[in-house]
C-alpha positions in Angstrom: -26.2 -90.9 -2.7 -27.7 -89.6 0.5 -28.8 -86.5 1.0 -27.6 -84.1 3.4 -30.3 -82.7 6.1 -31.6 -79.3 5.2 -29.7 -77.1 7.7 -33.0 -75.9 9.9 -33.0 -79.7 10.6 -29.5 -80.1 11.2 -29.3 -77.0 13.2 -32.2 -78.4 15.8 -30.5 -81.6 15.9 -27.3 -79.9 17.2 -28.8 -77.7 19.6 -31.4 -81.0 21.2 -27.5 -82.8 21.3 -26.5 -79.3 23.6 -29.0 -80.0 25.4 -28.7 -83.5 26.2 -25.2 -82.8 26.9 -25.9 -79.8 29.3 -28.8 -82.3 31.3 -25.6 -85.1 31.8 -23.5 -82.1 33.0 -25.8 -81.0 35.0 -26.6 -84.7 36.3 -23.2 -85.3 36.5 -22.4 -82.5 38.9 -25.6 -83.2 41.2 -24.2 -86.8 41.8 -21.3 -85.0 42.6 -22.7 -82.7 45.1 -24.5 -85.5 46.6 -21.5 -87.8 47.3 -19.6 -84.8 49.0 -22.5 -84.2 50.8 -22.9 -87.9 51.8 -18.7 -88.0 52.5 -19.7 -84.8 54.8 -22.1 -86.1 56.8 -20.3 -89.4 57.7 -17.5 -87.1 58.6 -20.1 -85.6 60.9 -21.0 -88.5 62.4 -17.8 -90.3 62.6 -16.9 -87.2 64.8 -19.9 -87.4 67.1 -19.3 -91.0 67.4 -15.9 -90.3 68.6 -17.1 -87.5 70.9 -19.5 -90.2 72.3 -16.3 -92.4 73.3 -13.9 -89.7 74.5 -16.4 -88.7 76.7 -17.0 -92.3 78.3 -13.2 -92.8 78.3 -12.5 -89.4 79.9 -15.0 -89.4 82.7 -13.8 -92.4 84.7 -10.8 -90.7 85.6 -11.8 -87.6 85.5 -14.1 -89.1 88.3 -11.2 -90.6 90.1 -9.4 -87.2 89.8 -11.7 -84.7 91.0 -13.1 -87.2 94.0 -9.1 -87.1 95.1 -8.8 -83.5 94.8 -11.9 -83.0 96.9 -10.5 -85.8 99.6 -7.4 -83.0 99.5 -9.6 -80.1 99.3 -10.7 -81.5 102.8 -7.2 -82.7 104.8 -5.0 -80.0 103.0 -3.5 -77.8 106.1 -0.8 -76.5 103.7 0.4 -73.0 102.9 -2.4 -70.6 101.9 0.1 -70.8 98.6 -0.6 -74.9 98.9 -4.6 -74.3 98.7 -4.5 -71.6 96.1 -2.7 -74.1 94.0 -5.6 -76.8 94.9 -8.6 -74.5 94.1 -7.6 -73.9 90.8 -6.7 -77.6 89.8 -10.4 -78.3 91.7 -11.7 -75.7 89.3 -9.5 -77.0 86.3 -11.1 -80.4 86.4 -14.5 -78.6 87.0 -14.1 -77.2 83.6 -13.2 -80.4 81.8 -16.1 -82.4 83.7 -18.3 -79.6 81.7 -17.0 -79.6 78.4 -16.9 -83.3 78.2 -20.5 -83.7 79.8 -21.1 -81.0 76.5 -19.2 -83.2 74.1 -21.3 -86.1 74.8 -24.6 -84.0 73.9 -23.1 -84.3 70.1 -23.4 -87.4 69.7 -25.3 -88.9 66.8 -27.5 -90.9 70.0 -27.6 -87.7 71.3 -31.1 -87.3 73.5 -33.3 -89.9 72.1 -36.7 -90.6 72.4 -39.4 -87.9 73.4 -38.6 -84.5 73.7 -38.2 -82.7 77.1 -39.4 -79.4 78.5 -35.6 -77.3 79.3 -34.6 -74.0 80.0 -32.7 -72.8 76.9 -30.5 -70.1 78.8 -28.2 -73.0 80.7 -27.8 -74.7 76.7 -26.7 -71.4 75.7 -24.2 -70.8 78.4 -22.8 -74.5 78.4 -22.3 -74.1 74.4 -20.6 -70.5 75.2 -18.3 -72.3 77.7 -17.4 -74.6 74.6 -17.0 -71.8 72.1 -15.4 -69.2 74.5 -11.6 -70.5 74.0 -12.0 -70.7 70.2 -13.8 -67.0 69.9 -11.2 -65.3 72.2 -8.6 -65.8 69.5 -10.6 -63.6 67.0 -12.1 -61.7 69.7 -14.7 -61.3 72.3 -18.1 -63.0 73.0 -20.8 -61.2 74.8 -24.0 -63.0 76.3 -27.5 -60.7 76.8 -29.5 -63.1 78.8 -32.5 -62.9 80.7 -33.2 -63.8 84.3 -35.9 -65.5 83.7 -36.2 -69.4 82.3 -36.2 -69.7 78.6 -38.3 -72.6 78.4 -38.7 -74.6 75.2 -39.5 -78.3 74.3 -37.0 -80.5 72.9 -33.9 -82.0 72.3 -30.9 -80.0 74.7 -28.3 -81.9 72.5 -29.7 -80.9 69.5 -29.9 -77.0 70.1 -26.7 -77.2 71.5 -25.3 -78.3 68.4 -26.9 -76.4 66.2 -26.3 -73.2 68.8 -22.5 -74.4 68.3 -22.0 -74.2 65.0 -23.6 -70.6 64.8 -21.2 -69.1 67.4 -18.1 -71.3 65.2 -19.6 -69.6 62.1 -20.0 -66.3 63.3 -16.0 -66.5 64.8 -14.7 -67.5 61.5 -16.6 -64.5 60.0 -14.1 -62.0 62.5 -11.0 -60.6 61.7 -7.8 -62.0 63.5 -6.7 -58.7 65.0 -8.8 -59.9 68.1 -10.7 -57.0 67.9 -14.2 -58.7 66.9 -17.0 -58.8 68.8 -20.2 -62.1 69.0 -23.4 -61.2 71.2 -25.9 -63.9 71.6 -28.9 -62.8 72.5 -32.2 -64.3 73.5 -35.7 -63.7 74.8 -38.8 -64.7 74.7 -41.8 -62.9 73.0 -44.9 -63.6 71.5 -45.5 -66.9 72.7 -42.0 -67.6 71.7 -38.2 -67.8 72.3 -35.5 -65.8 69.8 -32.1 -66.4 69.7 -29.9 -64.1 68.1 -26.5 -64.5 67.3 -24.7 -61.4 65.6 -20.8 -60.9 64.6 -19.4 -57.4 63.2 -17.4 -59.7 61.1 -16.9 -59.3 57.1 -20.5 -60.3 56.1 -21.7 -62.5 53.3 -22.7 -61.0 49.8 -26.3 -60.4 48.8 -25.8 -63.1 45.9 -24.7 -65.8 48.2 -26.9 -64.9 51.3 -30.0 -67.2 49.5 -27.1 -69.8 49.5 -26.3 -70.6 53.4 -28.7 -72.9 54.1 -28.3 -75.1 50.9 -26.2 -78.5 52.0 -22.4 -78.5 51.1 -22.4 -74.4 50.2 -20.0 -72.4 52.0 -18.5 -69.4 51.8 -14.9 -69.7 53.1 -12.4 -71.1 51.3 -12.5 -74.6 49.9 -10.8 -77.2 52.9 -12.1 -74.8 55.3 -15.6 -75.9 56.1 -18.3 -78.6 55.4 -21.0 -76.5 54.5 -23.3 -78.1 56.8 -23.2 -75.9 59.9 -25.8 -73.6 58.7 -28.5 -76.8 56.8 -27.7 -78.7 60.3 -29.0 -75.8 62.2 -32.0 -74.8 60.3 -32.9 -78.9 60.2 -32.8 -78.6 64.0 -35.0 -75.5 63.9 -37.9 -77.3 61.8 -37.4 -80.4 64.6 -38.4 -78.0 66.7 -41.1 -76.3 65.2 -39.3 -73.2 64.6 -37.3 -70.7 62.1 -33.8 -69.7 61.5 -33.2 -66.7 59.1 -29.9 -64.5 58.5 -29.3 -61.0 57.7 -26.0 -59.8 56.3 -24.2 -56.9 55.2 -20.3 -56.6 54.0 -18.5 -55.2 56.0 -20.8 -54.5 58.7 -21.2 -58.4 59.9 -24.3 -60.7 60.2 -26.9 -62.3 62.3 -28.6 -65.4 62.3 -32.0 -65.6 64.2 -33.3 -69.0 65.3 -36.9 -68.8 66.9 -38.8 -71.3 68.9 -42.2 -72.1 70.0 -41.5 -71.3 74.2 -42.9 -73.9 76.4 -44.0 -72.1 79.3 -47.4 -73.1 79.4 -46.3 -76.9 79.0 -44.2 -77.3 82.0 -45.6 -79.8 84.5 -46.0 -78.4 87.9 -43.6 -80.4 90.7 -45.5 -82.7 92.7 -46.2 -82.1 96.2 -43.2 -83.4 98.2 -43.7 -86.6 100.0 -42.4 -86.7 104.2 -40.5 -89.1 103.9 -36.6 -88.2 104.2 -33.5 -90.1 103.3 -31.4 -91.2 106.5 -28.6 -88.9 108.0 -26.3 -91.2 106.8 -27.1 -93.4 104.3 -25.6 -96.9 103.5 -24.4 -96.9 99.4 -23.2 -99.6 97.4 -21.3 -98.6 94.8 -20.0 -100.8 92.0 -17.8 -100.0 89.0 -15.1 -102.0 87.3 -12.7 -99.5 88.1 -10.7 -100.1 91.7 -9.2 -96.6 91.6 -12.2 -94.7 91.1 -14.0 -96.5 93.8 -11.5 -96.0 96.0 -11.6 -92.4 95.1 -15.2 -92.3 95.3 -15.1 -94.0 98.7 -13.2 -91.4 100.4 -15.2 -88.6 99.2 -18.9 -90.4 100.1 -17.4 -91.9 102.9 -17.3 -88.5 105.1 -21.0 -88.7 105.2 -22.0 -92.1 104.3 -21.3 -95.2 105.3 -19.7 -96.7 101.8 -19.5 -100.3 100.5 -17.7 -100.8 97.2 -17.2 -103.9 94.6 -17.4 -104.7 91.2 -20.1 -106.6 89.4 -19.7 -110.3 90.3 -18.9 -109.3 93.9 -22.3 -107.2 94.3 -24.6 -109.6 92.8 -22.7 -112.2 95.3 -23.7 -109.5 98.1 -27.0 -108.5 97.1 -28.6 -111.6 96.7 -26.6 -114.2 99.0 -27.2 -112.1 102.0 -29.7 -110.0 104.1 -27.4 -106.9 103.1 -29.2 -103.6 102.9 -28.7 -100.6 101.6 -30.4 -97.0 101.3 -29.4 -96.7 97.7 -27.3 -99.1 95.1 -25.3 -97.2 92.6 -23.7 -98.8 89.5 -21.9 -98.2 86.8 -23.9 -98.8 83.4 -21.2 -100.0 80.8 -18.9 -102.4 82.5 -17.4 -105.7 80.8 -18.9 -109.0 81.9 -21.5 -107.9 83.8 -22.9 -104.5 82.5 -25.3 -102.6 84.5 -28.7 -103.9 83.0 -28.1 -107.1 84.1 -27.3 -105.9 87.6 -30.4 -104.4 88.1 -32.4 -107.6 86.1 -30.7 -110.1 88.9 -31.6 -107.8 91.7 -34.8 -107.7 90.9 -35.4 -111.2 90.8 -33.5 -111.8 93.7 -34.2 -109.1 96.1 -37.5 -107.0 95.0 -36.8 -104.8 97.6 -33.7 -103.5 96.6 -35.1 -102.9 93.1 -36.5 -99.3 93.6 -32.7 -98.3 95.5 -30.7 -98.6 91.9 -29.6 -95.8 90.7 -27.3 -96.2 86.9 -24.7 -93.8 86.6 -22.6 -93.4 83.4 -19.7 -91.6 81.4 -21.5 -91.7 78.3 -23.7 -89.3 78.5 -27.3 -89.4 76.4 -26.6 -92.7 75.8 -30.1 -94.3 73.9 -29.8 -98.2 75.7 -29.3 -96.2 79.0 -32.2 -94.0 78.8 -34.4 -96.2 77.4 -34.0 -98.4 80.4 -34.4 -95.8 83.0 -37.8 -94.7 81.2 -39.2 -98.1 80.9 -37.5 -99.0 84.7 -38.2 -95.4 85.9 -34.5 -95.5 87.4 -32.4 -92.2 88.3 -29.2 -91.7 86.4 -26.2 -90.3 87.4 -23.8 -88.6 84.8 -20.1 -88.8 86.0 -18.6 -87.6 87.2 -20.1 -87.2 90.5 -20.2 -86.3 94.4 -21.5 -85.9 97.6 -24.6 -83.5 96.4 -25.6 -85.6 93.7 -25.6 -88.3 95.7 -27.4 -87.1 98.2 -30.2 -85.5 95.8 -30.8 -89.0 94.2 -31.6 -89.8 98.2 -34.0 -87.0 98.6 -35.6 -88.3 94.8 -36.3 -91.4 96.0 -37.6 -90.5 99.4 -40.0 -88.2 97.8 -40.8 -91.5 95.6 -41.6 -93.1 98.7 -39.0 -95.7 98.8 -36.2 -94.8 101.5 -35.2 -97.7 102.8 -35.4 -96.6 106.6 -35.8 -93.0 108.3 -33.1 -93.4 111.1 
């Protein structure tokens, strides 16, 4: 007959089985964590991915609407009632044209390759403009900027996004009396740039506050947030060689400070400007897939240029079967058939001398194909949509280049 275990044995027995036990728990809900956090960031990225293509899908006709409005802006002898009406569409599609050119800086492509020298105050306000409509149904958004640049190195897109979903966070800390107040602030100080974004909101315990930044945690109610707002934001701070940190009080509200290294003693000084200057009025090619928006296009360029248009097919046929000339060749970078790459790779091999005239101009903006190309290429780009100035400085660019095509 077997004996039963002494009960000190027994009794370690049944407390190593709790303990086994506890570690599967504890395994169990770490996997967990893990696949909402993986379920959560494809979420993120299925949305920047969607951003991406709004914002190429948007732009052509916001193009085509805007160039038509300013053709208007420019025959309309109407009522003074008529033009009032006209400004503020003009400035209606001015406001879309921004927020979608912002929308496109969230995509998961989102400003590739090396990192840039910027001025931090026009990310800031651009993000504001994005946040503004959101924050004025809790309350009120202040901006304490200074007149100076706010220059740091890196990735726009990815400080905008991360600027973003601090000013988000901070709104859905405010009452919804309307009576709350945001106030971003920034500056630059010893040898670097602060950023501080503050709420009078309800505040976040002391026992949760060492929580924020972990992935997944949140402090609003389940269904209501991801939980990555705050780890997304402090990733993009080490990216940049910087800090994020968050004060809190109940009650009393809560700032998060993000600090950067400041790149004012990295900026490149502008090289000396070159004589030559772009002819008074220029002769432009511009190809797109789109009929309507070159037509819209047309009319707008055409009071001070002298405007061809045509799609692909039809503008290889003219560039390369012909002496045809132009001061500057501007085409469309995603179109189907013949994309915009290929343009420029034909007209290079055909006519060498048009080669330094191209100029890409897309919808989808901080698109990585695109950009690489006009690195490697050192093309200009031109984000649409876009008009009679930008034009006209992608002349002055490439005269200062030294490439104008003629001076008369």
């Amino acid at each position: 007959m077997e004996r039963s275990k002494p009960p000190v044995e027994a009794a370690g027995l049944h407390a190593e089985l709790e303990q086994k036990v506890a570690a599967l728990e504890e395994e169990r809900e770490r996997r967990g964590r893990l696949d909402g956090e993986l379920v959560r960031a494809e979420r993120v990225a299925a949305v920047g991915m969607l951003a991406t293509g709004l914002a190429h899908e948007v732009n052509n006709p916001l193009a085509c609407l805007l160039a038509s409005l300013e053709v208007l802006d420019q025959h309309l002898d109407g009522s003074a009632e008529a033009r009032s009406i006209l400004a503020d569409a003009l400035d209606g599609a001015r406001r879309v044209r921004d927020v979608v050119r912002q929308l496109g800086s969230f995509s998961p492509k989102a400003d590739p390759g090396s990192p840039s020298v910027f001025d931090l105050r026009e990310t800031i306000e651009a993000v504001a403009r994005m946040a503004r409509p959101t924050i004025r149904l809790r309350g009120r958004l202040s901006l304490q900027l200074p007149d100076s640049e706010l220059l740091v190195s890196g990735w726009s897109g990815q400080l905008a996004q991360a600027l973003l979903n601090l000013m988000l966070n901070a709104t859905h800390a405010l009452a919804t009396d309307g009576r709350g107040r945001i106030t971003v602030r920034a500056v630059e100080q010893g040898g670097g740039v602060e950023v501080e974004v503050h709420d009078d909101g309800c505040g976040i315990p002391a026992e949760l506050l060492a929580r924020v930044f972990e992935p997944g945690f949140s402090t609003k109610p389940a269904g209501e947030a991801t939980g990555l707002g705050l780890p997304m934001a402090a990733d993009v701070a080490r990216a940049h060689g910087g800090t994020i940190e968050i004060e809190s009080v109940v009650g009393a509200g809560t700032t998060v400070r993000l600090r950067l290294p400041s790149a004012r003693a990295a900026r490149t000084p502008a090289p000396p400007r070159m004589s030559s200057t772009p002819p008074a009025r220029p002769r432009v090619l511009l190809v797109d897939d789109e009929p309507a928006l070159l037509r819209a296009l047309g009319r707008v360029l055409g009071r001070e240029m002298d405007v061809t248009t045509a799609d692909a097919s039809a503008a290889i046929s003219l560039l390369t079967a012909s002496e045809a000339t132009f001061d500057l060749v501007i085409t469309d970078f995603v179109m189907p058939g013949i994309g915009g790459e290929e343009l420029y790779r034909i007209v290079c091999g055909a006519r060498p001398d048009l080669a330094g005239r191209i100029v890409l101009c897309s919808g989808a903006h901080h698109d990585h194909h695109l950009q690489r190309l006009a690195d490697e290429e050192h093309l200009l780009v031109l984000a649409k949509p876009f008009g009679i100035a930008e034009v006209r400085r992608a002349m002055v660019e490439l005269a200062e280049r030294g490439r104008p095509a003629r001076t008369g």
